[in-house]
VONULO-178314 format. One record per residue (C-alpha): x, y, z; residue in one letter; residue number from 1. Coordinates in steps of 0.1 Angstrom, whole numbers. Each point is the difference from the previous one (the first is absolute). Layout:
+-------+-------+-------+----+-----+
|     u |     v |     w | aa |   i |
+-------+-------+-------+----+-----+
|     X |     Y |     Z |  a | NUM |
...
+-------+-------+-------+----+-----+
This chain:
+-------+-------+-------+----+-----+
|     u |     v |     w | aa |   i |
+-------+-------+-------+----+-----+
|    32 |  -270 |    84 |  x |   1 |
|    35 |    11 |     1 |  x |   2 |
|    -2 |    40 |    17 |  x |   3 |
|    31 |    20 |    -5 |  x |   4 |
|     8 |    11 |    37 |  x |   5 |
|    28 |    28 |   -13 |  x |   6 |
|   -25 |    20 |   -15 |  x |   7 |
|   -11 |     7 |    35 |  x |   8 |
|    33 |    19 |     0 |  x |   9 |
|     1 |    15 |   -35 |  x |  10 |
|   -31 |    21 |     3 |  x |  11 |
|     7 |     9 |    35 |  x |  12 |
|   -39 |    -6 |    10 |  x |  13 |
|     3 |   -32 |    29 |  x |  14 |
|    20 |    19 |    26 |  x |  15 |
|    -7 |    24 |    25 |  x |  16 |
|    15 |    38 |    -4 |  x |  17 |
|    32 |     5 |    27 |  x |  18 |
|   -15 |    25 |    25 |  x |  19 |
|    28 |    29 |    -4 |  x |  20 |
|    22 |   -17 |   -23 |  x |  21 |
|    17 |    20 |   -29 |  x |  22 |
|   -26 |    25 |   -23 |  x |  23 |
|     8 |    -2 |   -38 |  x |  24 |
|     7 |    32 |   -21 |  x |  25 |
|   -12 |    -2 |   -37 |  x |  26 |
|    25 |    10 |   -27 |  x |  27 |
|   -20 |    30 |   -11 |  x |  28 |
|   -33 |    16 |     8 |  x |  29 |
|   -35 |   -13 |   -10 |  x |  30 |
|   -30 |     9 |     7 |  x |  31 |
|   -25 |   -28 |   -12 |  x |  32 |
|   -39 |     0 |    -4 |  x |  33 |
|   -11 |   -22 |    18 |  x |  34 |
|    17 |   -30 |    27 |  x |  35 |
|    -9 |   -25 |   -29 |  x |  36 |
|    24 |    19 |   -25 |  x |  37 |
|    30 |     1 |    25 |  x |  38 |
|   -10 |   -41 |     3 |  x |  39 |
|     1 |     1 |   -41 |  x |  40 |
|    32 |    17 |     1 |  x |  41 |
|    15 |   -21 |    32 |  x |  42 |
|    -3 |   -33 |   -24 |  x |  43 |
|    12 |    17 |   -31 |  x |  44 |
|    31 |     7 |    19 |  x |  45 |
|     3 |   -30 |     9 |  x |  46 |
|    -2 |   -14 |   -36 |  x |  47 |
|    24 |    19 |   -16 |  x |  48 |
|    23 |   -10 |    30 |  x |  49 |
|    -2 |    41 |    18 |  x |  50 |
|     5 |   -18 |    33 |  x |  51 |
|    11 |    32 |    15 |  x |  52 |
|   -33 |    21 |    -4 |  x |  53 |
|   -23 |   -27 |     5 |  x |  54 |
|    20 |    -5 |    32 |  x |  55 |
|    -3 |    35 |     9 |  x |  56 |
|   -41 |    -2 |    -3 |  x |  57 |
|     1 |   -21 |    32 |  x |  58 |
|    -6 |    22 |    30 |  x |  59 |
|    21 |   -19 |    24 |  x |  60 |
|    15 |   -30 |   -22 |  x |  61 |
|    -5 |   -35 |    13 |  x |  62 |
|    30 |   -11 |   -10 |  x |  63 |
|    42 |    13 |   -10 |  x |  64 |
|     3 |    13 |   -36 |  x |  65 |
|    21 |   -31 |   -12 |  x |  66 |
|   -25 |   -25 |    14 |  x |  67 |
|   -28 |    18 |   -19 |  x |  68 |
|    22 |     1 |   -31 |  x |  69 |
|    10 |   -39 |     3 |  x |  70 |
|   -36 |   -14 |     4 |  x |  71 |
|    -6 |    11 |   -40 |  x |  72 |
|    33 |   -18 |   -11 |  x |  73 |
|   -29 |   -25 |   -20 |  x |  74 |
|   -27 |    22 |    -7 |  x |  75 |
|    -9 |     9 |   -34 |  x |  76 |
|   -31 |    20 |     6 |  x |  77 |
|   -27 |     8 |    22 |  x |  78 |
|   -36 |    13 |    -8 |  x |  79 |
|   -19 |    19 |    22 |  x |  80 |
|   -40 |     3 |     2 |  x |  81 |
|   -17 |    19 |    26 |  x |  82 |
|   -33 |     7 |    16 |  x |  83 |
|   -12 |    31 |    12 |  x |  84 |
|    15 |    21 |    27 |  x |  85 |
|   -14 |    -8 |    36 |  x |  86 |
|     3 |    34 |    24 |  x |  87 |
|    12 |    -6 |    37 |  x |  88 |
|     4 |    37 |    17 |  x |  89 |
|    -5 |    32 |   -13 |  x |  90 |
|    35 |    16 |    14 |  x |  91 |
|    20 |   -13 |   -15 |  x |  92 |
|   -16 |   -19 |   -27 |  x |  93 |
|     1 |   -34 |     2 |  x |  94 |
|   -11 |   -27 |   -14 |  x |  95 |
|     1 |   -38 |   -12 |  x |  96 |
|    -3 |   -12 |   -36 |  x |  97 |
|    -8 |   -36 |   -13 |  x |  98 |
|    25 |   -14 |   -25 |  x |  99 |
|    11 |   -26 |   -18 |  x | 100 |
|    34 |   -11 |   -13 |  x | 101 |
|    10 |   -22 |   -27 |  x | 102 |
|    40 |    -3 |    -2 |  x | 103 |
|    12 |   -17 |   -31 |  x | 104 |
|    33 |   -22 |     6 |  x | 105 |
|    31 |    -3 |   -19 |  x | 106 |
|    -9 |   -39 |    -8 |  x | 107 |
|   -32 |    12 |   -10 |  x | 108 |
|   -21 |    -7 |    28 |  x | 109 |
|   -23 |    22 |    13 |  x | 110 |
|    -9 |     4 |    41 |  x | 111 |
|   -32 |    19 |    14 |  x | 112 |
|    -8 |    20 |    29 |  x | 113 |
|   -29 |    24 |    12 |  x | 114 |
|    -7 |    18 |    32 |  x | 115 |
|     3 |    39 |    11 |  x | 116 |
|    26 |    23 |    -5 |  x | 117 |
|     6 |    32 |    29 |  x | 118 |
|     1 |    36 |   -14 |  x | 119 |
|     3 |    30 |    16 |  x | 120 |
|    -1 |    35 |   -13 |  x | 121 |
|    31 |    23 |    10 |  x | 122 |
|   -13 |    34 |   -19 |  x | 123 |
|    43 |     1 |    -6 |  x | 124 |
|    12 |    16 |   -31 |  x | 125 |
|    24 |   -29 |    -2 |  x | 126 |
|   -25 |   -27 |     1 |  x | 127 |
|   -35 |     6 |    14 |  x | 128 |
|   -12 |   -35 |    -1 |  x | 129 |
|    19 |   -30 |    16 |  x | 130 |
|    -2 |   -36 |     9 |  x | 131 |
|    -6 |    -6 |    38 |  x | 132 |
|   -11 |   -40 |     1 |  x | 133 |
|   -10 |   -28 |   -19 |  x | 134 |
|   -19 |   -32 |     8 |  x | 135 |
|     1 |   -25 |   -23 |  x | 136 |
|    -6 |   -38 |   -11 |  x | 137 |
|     5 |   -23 |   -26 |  x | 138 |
|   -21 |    -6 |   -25 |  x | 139 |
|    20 |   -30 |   -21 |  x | 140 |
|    26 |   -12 |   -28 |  x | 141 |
|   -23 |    15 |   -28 |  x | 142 |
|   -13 |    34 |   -17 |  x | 143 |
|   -39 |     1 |    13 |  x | 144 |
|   -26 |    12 |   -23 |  x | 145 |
|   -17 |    34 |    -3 |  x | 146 |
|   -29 |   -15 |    24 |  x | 147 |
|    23 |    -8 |    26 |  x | 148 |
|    23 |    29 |     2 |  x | 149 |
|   -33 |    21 |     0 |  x | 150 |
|   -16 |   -22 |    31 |  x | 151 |
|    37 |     4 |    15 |  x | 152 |
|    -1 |    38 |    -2 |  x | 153 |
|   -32 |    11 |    14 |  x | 154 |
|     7 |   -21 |    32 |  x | 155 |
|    -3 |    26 |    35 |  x | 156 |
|    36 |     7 |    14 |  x | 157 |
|   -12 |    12 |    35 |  x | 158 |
|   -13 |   -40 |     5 |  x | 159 |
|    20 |   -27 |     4 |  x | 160 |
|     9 |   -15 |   -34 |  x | 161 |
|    14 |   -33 |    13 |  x | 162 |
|   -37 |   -10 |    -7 |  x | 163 |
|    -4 |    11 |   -34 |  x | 164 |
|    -1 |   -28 |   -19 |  x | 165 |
|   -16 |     7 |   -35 |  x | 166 |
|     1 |   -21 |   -28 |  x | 167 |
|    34 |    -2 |   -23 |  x | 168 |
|     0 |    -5 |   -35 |  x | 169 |
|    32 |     2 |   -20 |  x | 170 |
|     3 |    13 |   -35 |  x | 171 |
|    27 |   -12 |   -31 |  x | 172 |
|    14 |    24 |   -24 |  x | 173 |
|     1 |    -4 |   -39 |  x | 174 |
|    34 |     6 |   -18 |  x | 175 |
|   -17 |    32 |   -13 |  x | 176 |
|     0 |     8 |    36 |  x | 177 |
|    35 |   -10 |     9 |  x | 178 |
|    12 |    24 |   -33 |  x | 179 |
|   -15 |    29 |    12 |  x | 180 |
|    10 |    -7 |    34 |  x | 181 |
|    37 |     3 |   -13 |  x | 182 |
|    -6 |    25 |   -22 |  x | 183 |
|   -11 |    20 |    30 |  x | 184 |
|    30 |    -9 |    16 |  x | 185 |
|    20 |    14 |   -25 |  x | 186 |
|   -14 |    33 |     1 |  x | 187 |
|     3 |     5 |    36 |  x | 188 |
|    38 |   -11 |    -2 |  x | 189 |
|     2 |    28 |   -23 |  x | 190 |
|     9 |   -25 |   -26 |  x | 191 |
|   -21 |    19 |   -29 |  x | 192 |
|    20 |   -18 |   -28 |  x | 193 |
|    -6 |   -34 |     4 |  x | 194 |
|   -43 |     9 |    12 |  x | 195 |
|    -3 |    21 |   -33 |  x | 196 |
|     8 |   -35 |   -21 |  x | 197 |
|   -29 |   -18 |    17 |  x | 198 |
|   -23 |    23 |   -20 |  x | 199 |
|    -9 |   -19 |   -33 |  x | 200 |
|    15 |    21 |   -32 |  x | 201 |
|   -14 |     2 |   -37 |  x | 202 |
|    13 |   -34 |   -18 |  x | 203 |
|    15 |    11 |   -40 |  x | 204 |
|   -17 |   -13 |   -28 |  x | 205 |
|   -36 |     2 |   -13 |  x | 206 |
|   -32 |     3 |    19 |  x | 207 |
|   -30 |   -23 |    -7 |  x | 208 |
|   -21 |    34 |    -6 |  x | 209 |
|    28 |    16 |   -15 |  x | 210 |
|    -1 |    28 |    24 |  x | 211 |
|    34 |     6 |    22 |  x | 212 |
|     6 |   -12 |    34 |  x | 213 |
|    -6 |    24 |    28 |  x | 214 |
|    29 |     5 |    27 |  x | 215 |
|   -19 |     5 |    29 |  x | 216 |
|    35 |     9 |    20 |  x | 217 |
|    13 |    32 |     9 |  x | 218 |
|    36 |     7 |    -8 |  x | 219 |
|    21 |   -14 |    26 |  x | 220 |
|    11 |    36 |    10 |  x | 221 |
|   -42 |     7 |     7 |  x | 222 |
|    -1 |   -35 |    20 |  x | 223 |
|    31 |     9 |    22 |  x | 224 |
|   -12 |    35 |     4 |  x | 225 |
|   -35 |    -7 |    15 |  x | 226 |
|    13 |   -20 |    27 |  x | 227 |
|    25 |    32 |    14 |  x | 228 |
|   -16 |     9 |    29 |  x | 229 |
|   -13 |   -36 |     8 |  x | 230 |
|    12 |   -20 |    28 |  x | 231 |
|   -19 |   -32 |     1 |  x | 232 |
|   -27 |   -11 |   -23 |  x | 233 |
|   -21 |   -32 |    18 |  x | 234 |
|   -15 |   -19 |   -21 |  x | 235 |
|   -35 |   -19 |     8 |  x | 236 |
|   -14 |   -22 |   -28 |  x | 237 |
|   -35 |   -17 |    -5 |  x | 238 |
|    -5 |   -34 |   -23 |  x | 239 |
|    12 |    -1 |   -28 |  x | 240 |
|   -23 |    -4 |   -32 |  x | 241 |
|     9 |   -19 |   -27 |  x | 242 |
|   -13 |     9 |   -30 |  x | 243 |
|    26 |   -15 |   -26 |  x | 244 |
|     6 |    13 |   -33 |  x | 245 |
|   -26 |    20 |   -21 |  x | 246 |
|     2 |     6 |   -40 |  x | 247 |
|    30 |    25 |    -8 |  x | 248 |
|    13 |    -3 |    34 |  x | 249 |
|    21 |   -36 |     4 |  x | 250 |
|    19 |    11 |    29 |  x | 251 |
|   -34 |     8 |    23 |  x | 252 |
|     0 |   -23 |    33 |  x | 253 |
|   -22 |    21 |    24 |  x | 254 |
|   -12 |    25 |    24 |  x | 255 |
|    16 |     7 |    37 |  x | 256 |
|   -15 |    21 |    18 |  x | 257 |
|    24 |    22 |    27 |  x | 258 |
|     1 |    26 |    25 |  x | 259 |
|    27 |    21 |     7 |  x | 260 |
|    12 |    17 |    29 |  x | 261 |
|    27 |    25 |    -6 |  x | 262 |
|    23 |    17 |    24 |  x | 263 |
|    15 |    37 |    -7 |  x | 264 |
|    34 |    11 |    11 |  x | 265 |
|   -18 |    25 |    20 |  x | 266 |
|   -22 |   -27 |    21 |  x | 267 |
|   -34 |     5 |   -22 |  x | 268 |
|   -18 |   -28 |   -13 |  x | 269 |
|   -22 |    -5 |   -32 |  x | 270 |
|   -21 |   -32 |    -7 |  x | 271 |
|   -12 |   -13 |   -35 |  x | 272 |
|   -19 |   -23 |   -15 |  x | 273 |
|    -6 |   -20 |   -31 |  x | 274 |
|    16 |   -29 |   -21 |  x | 275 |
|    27 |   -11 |   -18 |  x | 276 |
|    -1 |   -13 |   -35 |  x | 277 |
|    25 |   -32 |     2 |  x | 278 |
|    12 |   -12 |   -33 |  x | 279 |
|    27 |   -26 |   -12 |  x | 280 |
|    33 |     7 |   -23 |  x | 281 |
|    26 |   -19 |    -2 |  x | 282 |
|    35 |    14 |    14 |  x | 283 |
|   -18 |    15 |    26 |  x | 284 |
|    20 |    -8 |    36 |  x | 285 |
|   -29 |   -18 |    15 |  x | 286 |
|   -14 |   -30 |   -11 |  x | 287 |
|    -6 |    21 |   -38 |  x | 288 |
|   -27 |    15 |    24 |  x | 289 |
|     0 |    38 |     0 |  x | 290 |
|   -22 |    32 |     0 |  x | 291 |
|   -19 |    15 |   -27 |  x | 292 |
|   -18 |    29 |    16 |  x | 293 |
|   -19 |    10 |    27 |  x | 294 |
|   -28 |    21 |    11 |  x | 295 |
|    -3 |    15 |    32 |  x | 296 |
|   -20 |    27 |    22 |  x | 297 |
|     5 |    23 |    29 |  x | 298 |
|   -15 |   -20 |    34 |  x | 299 |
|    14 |    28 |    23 |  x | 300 |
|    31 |    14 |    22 |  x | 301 |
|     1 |   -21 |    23 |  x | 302 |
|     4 |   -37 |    13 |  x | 303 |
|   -28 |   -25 |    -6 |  x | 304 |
|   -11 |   -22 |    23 |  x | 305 |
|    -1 |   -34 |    -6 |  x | 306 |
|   -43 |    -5 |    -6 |  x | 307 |
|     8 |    26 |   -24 |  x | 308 |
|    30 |   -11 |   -20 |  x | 309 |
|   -24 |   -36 |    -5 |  x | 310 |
|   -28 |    24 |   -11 |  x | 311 |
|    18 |    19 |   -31 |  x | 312 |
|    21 |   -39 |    -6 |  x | 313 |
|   -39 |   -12 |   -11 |  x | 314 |
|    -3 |    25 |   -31 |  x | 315 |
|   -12 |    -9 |   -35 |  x | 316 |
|    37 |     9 |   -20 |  x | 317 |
|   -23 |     0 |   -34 |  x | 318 |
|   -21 |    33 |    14 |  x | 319 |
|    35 |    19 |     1 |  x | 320 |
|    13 |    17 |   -35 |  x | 321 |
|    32 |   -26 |    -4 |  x | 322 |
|    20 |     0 |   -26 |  x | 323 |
|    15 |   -34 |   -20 |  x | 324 |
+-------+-------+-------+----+-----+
């Protein structure tokens, strides 16, 4: 199994923190949640290449600015999924939380890690929660399952993880995946012109029942509009479920069911969950694959943890009102 060693570098989690090296300012002040929403927001930085505040989260960076900027020169993307937040000391607050870390490649090849990430509450105005620590290991040259990521991120971070060894199970992603993967892309690069023609749109001509198509898209102006005060949206997705087509409906392929983690401007967080009707058209720019509607429900205002995020992947998309 070939294991990336320069992610070690990338997600600055297998290095020690430089007693009394040089504290990090943010760009602007945030005050967030919870530690596991700064962590959110950390990796969403990351993503769309904000090396400078991620940087800043860093209480005493392990590293120079350029070195930290340099070890992402290949990286795509990484995905973040956490566990629950393990308390050290009361004053300050402390504490350890399990993650795991899937970073997707620019050749398409993913690499895996999991182990504990430090936090430590400031009570600043500027940024009350920061990253102290990390400890972490590799997992492998593949995107594990639900099960594993869950087993992964319940492990204890006050014991010695160097014997966890837990079973590892990768998982494959459909092209429906992949499209709404870019799609998802596209939005967070602000790109709302070319993610508004992945949505499937009303073909001319007669109907089989004679009634008229239904455009389940807002205007683009409405789609560009509701993402304003959205920094990052992460994207988690269960398996998808083909269904094929059904009468009247030729385009149909299936069901995909997603949560959503959204980041506000402002540091606030608001999780939903549901499914995505995925159709097929052709001129659509991926694969004809694109996006017919979608159904989705308030989870809450914060980050989920990981056990949770596999929990709301397993629903039933046929007991939610969906439209196609």
């Amino acid at each position: 199994m070939r294991i990336n060693t320069r992610w070690l570098v990338i997600v600055g989690l297998a290095m020690t923190l430089i007693v009394g090296g040089l504290t990090a300012t943010p760009a602007f002040a945030v005050a967030y949640p919870s530690a596991t929403a700064m962590l959110q927001a950390y990796y969403s930085d990351i993503n769309l290449r904000d090396y400078q505040t991620a940087y800043g989260m860093w209480a005493k960076p392990v590293q120079t600015y350029q070195n930290f900027v340099n070890g992402y020169t290949d990286t795509v993307q990484v995905d973040p999924y956490f566990g629950n937040f393990q308390q050290g000391t009361n004053s300050p607050v402390t504490g350890r939380i399990p993650t795991v870390l899937v970073g997707y490649h620019t050749d398409g090849t993913f690499v895996a890690f999991f182990g504990c990430l430090y936090v430590r509450y400031t009570g600043s105005a500027t940024l009350n929660w920061v990253i102290d620590g990390a400890n972490v290991r590799a997992l492998g040259n593949l995107y594990p399952d639900y099960q594993t990521i869950s087993g992964y991120t319940q492990i204890n971070c006050f014991s010695d993880i160097s014997t966890v060894k837990l079973p590892v199970m990768g998982r494959t992603f459909t092209n429906e995946q992949n499209m709404l993967t870019t799609y998802y892309r596209l939005v967070n690069a602000r790109d709302y012109n070319t993610a508004y023609t992945y949505w499937l749109h009303p073909l001319p001509g007669p109907k089989p029942n004679g009634a008229p198509a239904t455009d389940y898209r807002q205007t683009l102006v409405q789609f560009a509009t509701g993402y304003k005060d959205t920094t990052f949206v992460s994207l988690y997705m269960g398996e998808f479920n083909q269904t094929g087509a059904s009468a009247g409906h030729s385009y149909l392929d299936g069901l995909l069911p997603a949560v959503l983690v959204g980041q506000h401007t402002d540091g606030s967080v608001v999780t939903y969950y549901g499914c995505y009707v995925i159709g097929g058209q052709d001129g659509l720019p991926y694969g004809n694959l694109g996006i017919v509607s979608g159904a989705f429900k308030l989870l809450g205002n914060d980050v989920p943890n990981a056990q949770m995020i596999a929990q709301y992947l397993n629903i039933d998309c046929t007991t939610l009102n969906l439209q196609f």
